[in-house]
C-alpha positions, 0 to 999 in steps of 0.5 A, spaced: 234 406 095 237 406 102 245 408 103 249 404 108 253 406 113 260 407 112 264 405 119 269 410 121 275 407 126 277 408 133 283 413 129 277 416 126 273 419 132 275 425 135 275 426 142 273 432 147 278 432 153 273 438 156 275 442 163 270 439 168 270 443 174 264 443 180 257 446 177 259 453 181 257 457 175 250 461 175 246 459 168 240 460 170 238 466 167 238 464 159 232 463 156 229 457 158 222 454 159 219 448 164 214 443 163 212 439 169 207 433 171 205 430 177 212 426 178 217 429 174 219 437 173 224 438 166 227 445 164 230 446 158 234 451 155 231 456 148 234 457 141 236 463 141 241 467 136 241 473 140 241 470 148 241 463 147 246 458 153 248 455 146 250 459 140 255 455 137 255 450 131 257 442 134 250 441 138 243 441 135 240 447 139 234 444 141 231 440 147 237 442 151 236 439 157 238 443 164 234 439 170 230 434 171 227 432 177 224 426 179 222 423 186 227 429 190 232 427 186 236 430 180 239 427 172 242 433 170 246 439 171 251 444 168 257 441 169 262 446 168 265 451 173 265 456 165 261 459 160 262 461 154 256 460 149 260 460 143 264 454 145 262 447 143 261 444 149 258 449 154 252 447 154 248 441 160 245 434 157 241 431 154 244 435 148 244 431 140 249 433 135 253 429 130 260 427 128 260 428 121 262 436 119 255 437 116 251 436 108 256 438 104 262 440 107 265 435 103 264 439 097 264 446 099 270 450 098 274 455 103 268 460 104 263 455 101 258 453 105 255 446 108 249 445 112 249 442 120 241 440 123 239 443 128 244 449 127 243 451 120 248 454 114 256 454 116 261 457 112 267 452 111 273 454 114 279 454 110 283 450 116 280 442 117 274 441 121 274 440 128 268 440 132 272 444 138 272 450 134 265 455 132 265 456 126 261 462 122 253 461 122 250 464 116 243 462 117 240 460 122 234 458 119 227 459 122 225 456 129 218 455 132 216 454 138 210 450 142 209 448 149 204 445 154 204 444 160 207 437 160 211 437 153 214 442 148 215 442 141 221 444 137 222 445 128 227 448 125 226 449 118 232 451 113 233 452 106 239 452 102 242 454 095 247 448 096 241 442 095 240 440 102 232 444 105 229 440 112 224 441 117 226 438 123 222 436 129 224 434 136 219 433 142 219 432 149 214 429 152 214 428 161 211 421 163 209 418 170 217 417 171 221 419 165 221 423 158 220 422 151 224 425 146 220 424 139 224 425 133 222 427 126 226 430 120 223 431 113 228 432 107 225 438 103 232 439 099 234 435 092 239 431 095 239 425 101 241 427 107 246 422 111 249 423 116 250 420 124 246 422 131 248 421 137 246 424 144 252 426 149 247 425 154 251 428 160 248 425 166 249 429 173 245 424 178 245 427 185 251 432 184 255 425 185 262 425 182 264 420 178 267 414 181 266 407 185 258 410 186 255 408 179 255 403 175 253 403 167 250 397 164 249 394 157 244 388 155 250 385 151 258 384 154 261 390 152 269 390 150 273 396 148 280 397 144 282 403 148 285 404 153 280 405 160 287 407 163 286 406 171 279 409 172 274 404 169 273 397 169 270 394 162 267 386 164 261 384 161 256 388 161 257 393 165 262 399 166 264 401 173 269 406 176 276 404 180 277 410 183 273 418 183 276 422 179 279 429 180 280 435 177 281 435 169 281 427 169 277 424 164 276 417 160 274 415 153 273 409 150 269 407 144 265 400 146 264 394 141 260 388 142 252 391 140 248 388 134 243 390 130 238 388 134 234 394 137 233 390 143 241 392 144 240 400 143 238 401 151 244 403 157 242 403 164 246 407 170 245 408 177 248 412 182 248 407 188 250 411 194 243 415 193 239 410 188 237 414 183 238 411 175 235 412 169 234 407 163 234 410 156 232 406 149 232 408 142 228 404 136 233 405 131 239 400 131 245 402 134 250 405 129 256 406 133 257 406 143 262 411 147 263 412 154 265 418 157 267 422 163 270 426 168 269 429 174 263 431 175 259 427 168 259 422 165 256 420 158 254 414 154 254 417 147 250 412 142 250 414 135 244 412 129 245 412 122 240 417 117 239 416 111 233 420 109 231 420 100 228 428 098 220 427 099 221 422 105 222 423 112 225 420 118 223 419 125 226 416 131 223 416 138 228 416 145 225 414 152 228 415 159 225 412 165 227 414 171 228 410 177 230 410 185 231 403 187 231 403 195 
């Protein structure tokens, strides 16, 4: 039997408020890898326990991407002017992780143990969970990597002693005009895993900064019952921005107005002072839509519900296509 989401209220939604600074900081020489074709170039950031960009515990370890270009243009890029690789945030986009603490955090107690995918077994702290904090890995699980010269190809496999065992797999692939982002998670374990997934995404088109120069679109009117302050407007389908923003400046807001159909789960945003955008879709429903920014990124973060039986598996598949209009 297939669980049902539950639904979380905006009260519900922890928001990340991060320090946005000019991409000045040299990341360059973590462990990395590039694939490339005859039109795009991706490179992506390694999991790695020891000298890895990202050893923290909020975000899934792989499939960071640092950089894509397509056409003399750039999608992505760090967006901090600090790094620290145990701090939840710092790390570039696309990047995937979860809003819920983990497989059993509900049932461990301080000390105990729980399970987030694509990280591996934490220890629960005896203080609420927040994803701003890094908390004790335990187990880092096995991870194997694969690459060709215009894809590459993440497992992470995790057993416990608390009932959740996966292998997890996640590959890219480069098209003629954007990427594909393959996802499939087998549960090994004895007991279901659900939980949500989303992707922050962090767009960095051109090193442009937010403001008036892009335009975010939806295929549904979206509406919003936070507050956009003075930054954004929300009318229709689309979100464009009153004003560049500046300094440490930044907005959320959870979006409403999606239904069930796949059709609604695709966003397009376009920086239209270069022409360079991108259009992204996922083939499972939306579970839940945000929009985030500051100065230098913004974000639309769409989140799926997993719900995966012991034995079964579950696969999904993410398609970026990129574009410069003239």
């Amino acid at each position: 039997m297939k669980s049902i989401a539950p639904k979380l209220t905006l009260a519900s939604i922890i928001i990340s408020l991060g320090s946005c600074a000019d991409q000045n900081l040299n990341v360059m020489n973590y462990p990395s890898a590039t694939i490339s074709n005859s039109e795009v170039e991706m490179k992506l950031y390694l999991p790695d326990q020891e000298n890895g960009l990202y050893r923290a515990s909020r975000f899934d370890w792989s499939g960071v991407i640092g950089s894509v270009q397509y056409k003399g243009h750039e999608y992505f890029g760090y967006w901090k002017g600090t790094h620290d690789p145990l701090f939840h945030e710092d790390l570039t986009g696309p990047v995937e992780g979860y809003i819920k603490p983990g497989l059993g955090y509900e049932d461990a107690k301080p000390g105990g143990k729980y399970v987030r995918i694509g990280v591996g077994i934490i220890e629960k702290d005896e203080k609420e969970y927040s994803f701003r904090n890094s908390y004790k890995i335990l187990d880092h699980g096995k991870w194997t990597l694969k690459q060709g010269e215009d894809w590459i190809s993440f497992t992470h496999e995790l057993e416990s002693d608390i009932g959740y065992a996966y292998t997890y797999n996640k590959t890219i692939r480069l098209t003629n005009d954007g990427f594909v982002i393959e996802h499939s998670l087998l549960n090994t374990g004895e007991k279901i895993i659900e939980t949500d997934q989303f992707n922050h995404n962090f767009f960095m088109i051109d090193g442009e900064h937010s403001g008036p120069a892009f335009k975010i679109t939806f295929p549904y009117p979206i509406s919003t019952e936070d507050d956009p302050k003075d930054l954004l407007e929300i009318k229709d389908k689309q979100i464009s921005f009153l004003r560049e923003l500046t300094g440490d400046e930044a907005v959320f807001v959870a979006l409403s107005g999606y239904g069930e159909e796949i059709a609604d789960h695709q966003v397009s945003i376009v920086n239209q002072k270069s022409g360079a955008g991108a259009t992204y879709k996922v083939d499972k429903p939306l579970y839940r839509m945000a929009f985030w920014a500051c100065k230098t990124t913004m974000c639309p973060e769409n989140f799926i519900w997993i719900a995966v039986e012991p034995g079964q598996v579950e696969n999904w598949r993410s398609e970026y296509t990129l574009f410069v209009n003239p």
